[in-house]
ROTOR-363828 format. One record per residue (C-alpha): residue number from 1; x, z, y; residue in one letter. Coordinates in Angstrom, 2 decimals, padded with zeros to 5 digits, m for minus. Each point is the difference from the previous one (the first is absolute). Layout:
// residues N
   kolse        px        pz        py   bagu
     NUM         X         Z         Y      A
...
This chain:
// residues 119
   kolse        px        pz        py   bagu
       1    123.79    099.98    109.45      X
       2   m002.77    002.66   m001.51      X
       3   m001.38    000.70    003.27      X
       4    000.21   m003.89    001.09      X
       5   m002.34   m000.86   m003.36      X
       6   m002.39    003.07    000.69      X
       7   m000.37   m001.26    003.72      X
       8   m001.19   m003.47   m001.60      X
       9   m002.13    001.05   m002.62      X
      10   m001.64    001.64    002.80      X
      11   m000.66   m002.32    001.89      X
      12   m000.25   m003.12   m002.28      X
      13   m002.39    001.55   m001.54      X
      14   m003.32   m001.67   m000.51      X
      15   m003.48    001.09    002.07      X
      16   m001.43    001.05   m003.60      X
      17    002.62    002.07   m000.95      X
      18    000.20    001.78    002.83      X
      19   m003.48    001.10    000.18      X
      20    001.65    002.97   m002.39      X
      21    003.28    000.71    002.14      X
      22   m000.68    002.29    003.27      X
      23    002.06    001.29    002.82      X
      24   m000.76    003.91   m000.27      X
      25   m001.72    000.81    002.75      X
      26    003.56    002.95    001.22      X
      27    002.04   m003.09    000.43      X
      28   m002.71   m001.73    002.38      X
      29    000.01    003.30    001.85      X
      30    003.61    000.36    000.48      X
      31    000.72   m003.30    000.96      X
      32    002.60   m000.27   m002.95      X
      33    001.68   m003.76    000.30      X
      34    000.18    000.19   m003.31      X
      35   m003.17   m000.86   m002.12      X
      36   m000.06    001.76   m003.46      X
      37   m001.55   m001.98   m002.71      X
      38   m002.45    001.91   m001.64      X
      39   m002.96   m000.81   m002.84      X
      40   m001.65    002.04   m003.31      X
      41    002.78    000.87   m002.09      X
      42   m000.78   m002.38   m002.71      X
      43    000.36   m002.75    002.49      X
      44    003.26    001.14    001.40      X
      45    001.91    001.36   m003.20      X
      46   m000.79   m003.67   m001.19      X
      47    001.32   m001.98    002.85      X
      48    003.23    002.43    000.12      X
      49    000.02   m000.86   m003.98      X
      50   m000.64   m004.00    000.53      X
      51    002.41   m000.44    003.11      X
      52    002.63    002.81   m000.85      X
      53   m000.34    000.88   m003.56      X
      54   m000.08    003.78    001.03      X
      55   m001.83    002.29   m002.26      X
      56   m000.59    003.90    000.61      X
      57    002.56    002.11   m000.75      X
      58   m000.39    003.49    001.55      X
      59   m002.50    001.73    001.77      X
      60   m001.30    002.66    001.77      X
      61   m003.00    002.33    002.09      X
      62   m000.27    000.39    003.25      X
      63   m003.37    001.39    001.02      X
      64   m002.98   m002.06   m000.67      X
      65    002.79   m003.14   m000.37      X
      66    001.88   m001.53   m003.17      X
      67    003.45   m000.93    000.90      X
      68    001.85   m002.61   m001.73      X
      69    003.73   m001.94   m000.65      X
      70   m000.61   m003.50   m001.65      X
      71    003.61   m001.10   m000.93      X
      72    000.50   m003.57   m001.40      X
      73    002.87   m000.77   m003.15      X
      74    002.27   m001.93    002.87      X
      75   m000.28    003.46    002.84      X
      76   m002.52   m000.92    002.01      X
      77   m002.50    002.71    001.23      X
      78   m003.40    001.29    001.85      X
      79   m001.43    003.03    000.47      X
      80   m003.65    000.04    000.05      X
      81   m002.26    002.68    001.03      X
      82   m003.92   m000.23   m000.93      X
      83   m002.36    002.31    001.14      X
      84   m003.31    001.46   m001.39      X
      85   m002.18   m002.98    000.40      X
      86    002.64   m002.06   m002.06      X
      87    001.90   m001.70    003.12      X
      88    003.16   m000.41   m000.30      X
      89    002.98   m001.15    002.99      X
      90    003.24   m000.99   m000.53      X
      91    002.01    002.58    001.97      X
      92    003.22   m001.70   m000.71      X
      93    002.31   m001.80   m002.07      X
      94    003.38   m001.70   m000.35      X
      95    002.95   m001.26   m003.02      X
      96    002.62    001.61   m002.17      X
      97   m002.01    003.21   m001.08      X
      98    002.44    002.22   m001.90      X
      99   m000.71    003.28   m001.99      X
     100    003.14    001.20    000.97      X
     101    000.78    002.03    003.57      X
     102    000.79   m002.24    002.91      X
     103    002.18    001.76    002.34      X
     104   m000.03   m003.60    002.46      X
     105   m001.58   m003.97   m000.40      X
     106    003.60   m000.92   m000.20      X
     107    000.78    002.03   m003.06      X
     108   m003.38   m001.38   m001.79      X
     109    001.20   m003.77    000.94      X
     110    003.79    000.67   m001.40      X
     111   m001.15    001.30   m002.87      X
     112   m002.23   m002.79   m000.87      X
     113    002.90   m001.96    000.43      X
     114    002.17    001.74   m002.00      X
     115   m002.50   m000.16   m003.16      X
     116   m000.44   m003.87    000.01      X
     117    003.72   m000.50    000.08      X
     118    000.33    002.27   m003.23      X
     119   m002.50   m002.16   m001.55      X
């Protein structure tokens, strides 16, 4: 369903807003089917905030790059990276983030079940 809405937000959105969102230029290059959606990181953490209700919640270095998990109250997630020049891509995302361990999808999904029956 995430990846669905991310697909259409995409590519509904309008000419004016996507004078801000790029393809980076490695994906072009390697012919990735996948298009990453990309803009400054003020423009992205507030579309992931507007369509998903994710806000940052951990982070991390790597080189010259800011990595970042944007978790939402009902589980869904994105990690963004942005580099030096303040771009940032969504590298990927999906639902039912949990601070526990997850040992398999089907544990994550039986456990979510299990806590809405106790409630």
């Amino acid at each position: 369903m995430r990846k669905a809405i991310l697909a259409s937000a995409f590519t509904t959105v309008s000419l004016a807003a996507l004078a801000g969102f790029t393809v980076p230029a490695q994906a072009q290059q390697q012919g990735q089917q996948q298009a990453m959606l990309c803009g400054l990181r003020d423009d992205m953490g507030a579309m992931l905030d507007q369509r998903f209700g994710e806000q940052p919640q951990a982070g991390g270095i790597v080189g010259d790059r800011i990595v970042e998990l944007l978790v939402s109250q009902t589980g869904s997630w994105t990690i963004l990276i942005t580099s030096a020049d303040g771009r940032s891509c969504v590298v990927t995302g999906g639902d039912d983030w949990t601070d526990q361990p997850v040992t398999s999808p089907s544990k994550v999904k039986a456990d979510k079940v299990q806590l809405k029956s106790t409630l």
